[in-house]
C-alpha positions in Angstrom: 14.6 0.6 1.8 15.8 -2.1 4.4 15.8 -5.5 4.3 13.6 -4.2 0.6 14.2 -6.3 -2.0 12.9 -3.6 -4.6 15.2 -1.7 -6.5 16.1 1.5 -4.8 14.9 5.0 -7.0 18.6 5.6 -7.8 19.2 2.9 -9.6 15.6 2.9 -11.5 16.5 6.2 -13.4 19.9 4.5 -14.3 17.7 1.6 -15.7 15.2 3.8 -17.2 17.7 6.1 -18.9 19.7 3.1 -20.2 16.6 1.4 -21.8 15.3 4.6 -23.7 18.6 4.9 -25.0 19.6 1.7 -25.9 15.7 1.1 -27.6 15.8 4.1 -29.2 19.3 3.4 -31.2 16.9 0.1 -32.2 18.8 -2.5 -29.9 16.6 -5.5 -29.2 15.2 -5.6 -25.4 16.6 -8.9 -24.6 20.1 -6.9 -25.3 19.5 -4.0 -23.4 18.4 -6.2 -20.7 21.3 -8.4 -20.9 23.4 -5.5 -21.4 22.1 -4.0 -17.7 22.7 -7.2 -15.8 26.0 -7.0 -16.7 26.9 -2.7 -16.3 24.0 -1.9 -14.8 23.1 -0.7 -11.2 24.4 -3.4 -8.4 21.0 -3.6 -7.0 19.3 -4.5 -10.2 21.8 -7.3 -12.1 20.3 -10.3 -10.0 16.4 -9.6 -11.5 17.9 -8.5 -14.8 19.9 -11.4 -15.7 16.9 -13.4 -14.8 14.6 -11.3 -16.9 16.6 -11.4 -19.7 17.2 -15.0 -19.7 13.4 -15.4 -19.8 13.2 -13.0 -22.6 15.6 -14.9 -24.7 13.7 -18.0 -24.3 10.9 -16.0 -26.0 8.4 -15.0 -23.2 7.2 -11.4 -22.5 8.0 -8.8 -21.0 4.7 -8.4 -19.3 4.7 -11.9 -18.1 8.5 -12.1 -16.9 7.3 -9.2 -14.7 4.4 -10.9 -13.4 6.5 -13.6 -11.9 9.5 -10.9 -11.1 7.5 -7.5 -10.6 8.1 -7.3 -6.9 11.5 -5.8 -7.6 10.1 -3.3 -9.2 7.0 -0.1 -8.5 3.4 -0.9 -9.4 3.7 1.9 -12.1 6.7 0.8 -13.3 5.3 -3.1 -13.8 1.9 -1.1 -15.7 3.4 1.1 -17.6 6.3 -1.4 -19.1 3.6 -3.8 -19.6 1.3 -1.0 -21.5 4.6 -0.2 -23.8 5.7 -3.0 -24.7 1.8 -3.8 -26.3 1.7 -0.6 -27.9 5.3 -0.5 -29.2 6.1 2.2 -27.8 9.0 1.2 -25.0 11.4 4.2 -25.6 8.8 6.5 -24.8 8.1 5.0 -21.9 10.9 4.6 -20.5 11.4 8.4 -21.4 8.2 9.4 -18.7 8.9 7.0 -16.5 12.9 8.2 -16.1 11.7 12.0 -15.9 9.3 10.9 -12.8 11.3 8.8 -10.9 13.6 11.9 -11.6 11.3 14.3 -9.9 10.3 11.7 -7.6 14.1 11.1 -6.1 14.0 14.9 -5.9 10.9 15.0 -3.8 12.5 12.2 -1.4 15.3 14.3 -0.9 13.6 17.6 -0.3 12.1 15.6 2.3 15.1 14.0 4.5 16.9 17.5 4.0 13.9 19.2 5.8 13.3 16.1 8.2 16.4 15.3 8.9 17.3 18.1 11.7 13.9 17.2 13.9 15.3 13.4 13.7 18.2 14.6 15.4 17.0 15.9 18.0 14.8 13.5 18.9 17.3 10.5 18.5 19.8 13.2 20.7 16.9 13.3 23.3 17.2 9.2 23.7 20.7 9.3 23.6 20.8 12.2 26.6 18.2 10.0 28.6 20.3 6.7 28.1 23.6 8.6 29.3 21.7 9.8 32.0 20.6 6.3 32.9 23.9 4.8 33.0 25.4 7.3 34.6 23.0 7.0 37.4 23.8 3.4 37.5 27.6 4.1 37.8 27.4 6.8 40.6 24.8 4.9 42.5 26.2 2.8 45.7 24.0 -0.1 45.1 21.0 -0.6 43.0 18.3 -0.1 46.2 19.7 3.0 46.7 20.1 4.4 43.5 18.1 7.5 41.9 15.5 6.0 39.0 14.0 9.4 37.7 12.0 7.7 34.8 11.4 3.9 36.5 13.2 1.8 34.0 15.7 1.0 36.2 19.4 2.4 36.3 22.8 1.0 34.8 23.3 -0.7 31.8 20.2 -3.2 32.4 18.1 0.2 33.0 20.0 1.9 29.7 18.7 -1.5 27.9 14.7 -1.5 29.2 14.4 2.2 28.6 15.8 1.6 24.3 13.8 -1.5 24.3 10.4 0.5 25.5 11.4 3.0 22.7 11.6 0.5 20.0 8.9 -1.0 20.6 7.0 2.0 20.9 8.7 3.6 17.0 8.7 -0.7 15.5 4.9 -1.4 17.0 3.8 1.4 14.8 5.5 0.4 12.1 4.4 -3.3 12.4 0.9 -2.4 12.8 0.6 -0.6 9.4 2.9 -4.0 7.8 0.5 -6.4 9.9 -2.6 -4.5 8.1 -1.6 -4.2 4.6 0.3 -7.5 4.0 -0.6 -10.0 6.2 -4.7 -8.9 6.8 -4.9 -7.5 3.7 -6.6 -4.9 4.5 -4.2 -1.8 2.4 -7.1 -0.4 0.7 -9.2 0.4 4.2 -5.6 1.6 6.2 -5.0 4.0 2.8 -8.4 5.3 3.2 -7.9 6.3 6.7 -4.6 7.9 5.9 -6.0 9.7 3.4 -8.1 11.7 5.5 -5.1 12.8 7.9 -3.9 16.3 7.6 -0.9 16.9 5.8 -0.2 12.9 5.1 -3.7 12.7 3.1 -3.0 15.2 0.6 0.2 14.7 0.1 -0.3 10.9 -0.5 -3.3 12.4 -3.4 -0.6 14.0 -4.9 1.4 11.3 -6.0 -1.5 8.8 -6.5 -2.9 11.1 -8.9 0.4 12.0 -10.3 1.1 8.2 -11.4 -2.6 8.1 -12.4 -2.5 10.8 -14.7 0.7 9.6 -16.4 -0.4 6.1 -16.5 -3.4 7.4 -18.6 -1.4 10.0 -21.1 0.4 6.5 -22.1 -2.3 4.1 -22.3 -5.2 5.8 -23.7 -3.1 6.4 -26.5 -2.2 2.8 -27.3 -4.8 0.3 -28.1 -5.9 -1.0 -24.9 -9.7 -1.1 -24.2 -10.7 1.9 -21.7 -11.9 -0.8 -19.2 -8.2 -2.4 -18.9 -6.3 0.7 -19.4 -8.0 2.1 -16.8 -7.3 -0.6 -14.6 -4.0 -0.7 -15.1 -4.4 3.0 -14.4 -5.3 2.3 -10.8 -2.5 -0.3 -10.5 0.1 2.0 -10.9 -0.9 4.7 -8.5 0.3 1.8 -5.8 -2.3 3.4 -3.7 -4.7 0.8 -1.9 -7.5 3.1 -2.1 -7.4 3.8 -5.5 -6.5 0.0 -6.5 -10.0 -0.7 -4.9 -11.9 1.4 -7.1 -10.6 -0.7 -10.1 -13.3 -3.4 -10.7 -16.0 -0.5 -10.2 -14.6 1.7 -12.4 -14.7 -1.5 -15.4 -17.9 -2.6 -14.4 -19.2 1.2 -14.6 -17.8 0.8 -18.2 -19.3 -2.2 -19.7 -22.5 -0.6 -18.6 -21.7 2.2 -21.0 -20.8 5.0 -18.6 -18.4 7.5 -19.5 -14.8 7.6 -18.0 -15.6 10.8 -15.9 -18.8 9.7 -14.7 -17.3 6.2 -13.5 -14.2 7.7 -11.9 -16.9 9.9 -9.9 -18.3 6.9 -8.6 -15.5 6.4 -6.9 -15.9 8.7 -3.8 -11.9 9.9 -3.7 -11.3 11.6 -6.9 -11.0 15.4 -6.6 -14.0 17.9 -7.7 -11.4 19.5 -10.2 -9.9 16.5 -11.5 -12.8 15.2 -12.4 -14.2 18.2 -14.3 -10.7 18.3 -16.3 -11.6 14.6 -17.0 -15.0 15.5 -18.2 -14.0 17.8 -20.2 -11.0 16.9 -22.0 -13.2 13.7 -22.9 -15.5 15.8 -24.5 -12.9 17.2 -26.7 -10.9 14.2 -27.3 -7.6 15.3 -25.7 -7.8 13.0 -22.9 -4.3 11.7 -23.5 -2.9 15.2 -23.8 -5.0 16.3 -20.8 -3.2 13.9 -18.5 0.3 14.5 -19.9 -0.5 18.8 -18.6 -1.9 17.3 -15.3 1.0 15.1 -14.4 3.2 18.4 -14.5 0.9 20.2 -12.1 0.2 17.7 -9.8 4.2 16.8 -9.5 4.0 20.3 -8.4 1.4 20.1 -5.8 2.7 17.1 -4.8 5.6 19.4 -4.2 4.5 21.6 -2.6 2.4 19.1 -0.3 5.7 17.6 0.9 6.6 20.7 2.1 3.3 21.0 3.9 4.0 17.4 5.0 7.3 18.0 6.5 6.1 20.7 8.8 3.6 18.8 10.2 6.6 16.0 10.8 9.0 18.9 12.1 6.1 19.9 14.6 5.6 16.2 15.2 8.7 15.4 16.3 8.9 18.6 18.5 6.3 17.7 20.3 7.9 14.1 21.0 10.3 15.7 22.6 8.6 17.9 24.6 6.2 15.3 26.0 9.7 13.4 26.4 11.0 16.2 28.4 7.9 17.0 30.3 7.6 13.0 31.3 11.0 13.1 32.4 10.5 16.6 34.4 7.4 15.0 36.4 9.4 11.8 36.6 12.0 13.5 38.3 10.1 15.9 40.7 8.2 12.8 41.8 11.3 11.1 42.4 12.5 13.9 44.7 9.3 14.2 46.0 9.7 10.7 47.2 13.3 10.8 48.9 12.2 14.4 50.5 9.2 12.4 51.8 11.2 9.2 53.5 13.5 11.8 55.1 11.1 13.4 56.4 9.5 10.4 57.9 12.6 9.3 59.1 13.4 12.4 60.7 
């Protein structure tokens, strides 16, 4: 990600791979730690070398992330945390490699299927700016000169016409940024996104993938079911779901069950819940949640595929419109000269 100070996916299954191996030959953290800011992915020695200096000056893992867990996923910051109080690092860092795994996977299944529609829309603004400038150069003066889409003609019109578009692509972008960081407001712009076609249910997908995985790990260790749970809700890195979190513990200090409080939720599927319900009933909820995180990696699959599409036909009909705008721009153009000769005449 630009300008992105997190670590990128890449070098997160180099780190997570590194760490189960290293902790399960019985190195001490602080040394595998060490041991990564020096070898380690480029992106990743900076925050390492700083963990591991807090480490060996005897502070946790969990509370060195705290302070440096922006570098690093929401489930990733959990599910560490979760290990390291249950012992049980190695096999964290075991799940956690094989999802970013599958995850990195999913991300480029994506840009291989996106990547053609991109094209041709960035080739559409690249024809249009040629065509601008071109106009500009052929034109006797700037009075007289043909402007087909009213930005102007020549390098200042080339110059207008990519700053319209930027703003139009940034301002979207700036709008979701404005809404989750600076108004706070991620949990109500996740809610709305979940409910778009396509985007919704693929964005369900990996929020319950991370939630079931985060609770195959922690209901096994120690944790109280109120803060496992939490942390649960933490790592999907979903807005929506985060919001549900204090609900959810307050649901069980009154003694509620954990499928009966994740119902109160509102955003849980029908199915998920009655997998919940029942594997709490038999005491396999751990186990349960290790089976779903398989088939909802697969959905979530499957989803992006879905997802894609809808971004193919998306960007097919940007350039339609574009080419339709441009069409009428044109004919009104001619429309225009036809008309003053005419009068003239």
């Amino acid at each position: 990600m630009l300008f992105s100070s997190r670590i990128p996916l890449s070098s997160l299954v180099v780190l997570c791979q590194a760490f189960r191996v290293g902790l399960s030959a019985g190195l001490p953290l602080v040394k595998v730690v060490q041991q990564q800011a020096r070898r380690g992915p480029f992106a990743s020695r900076a925050v390492l070398e700083r963990i591991g200096d807090r480490l060996e000056k005897g502070d946790s893992l969990e509370d060195v992330l705290k302070d440096e867990g922006k570098a690093f996923p929401p489930l990733f910051n959990g599910m560490v945390a979760v290990g390291e109080q249950a012992g049980g690092l190695p096999e964290v860092f075991h799940e956690l490699e094989r999802y970013y795994r599958e995850m990195m996977s999913l991300k480029r299944r994506f840009w291989s299927l996106a990547i053609w529609p991109i094209f041709q829309f960035c080739a559409g603004i690249f024809t249009l700016t040629i065509m601008i400038l071109v106009l500009g150069w052929i034109a006797p003066n700037s009075e007289s000169a043909f402007d087909p889409l009213g930005f102007g003609v020549g390098p200042a019109g080339a110059i207008r016409f990519l700053g319209a578009v930027a703003i139009l692509l940034g301002g979207l972008f700036g709008l979701y940024w404005l809404a989750t960081r600076i108004l706070g407001q991620k949990a109500a712009v996740h809610r709305i996104l979940l409910k778009i076609p396509g985007v919704g249910g693929c964005m369900h997908a990996l929020a319950l993938t991370r939630f079931c995985l985060a609770m195959q790990l922690t209901m096994e260790t120690s944790l109280p079911t109120g803060k496992a749970l939490k942390r649960c809700f933490r790592a999907t890195g979903n807005g929506a779901y985060e919001a549900c979190a204090d609900k959810v513990t307050g649901s069980l200090k009154r003694g509620k069950d954990v499928a009966e409080t994740l119902t109160q939720c509102n955003i849980f599927p029908e199915e998920f819940l009655q997998i919940v319900a029942t594997a709490e009933e038999s005491g396999q909820l751990p186990e349960v949640m290790g089976r779903q995180v398989e088939h909802y990696q697969d959905v979530a699959s499957t989803r992006l595929k879905v997802l894609t599409t809808f971004a193919n036909f998306g960007f097919w009909l940007l350039v339609a419109i574009l080419i339709i705008w441009v069409i009428f721009r044109i004919a009104l153009s001619i429309g225009g000269i036809y008309q003053d000769a005419m009068n003239g005449v």
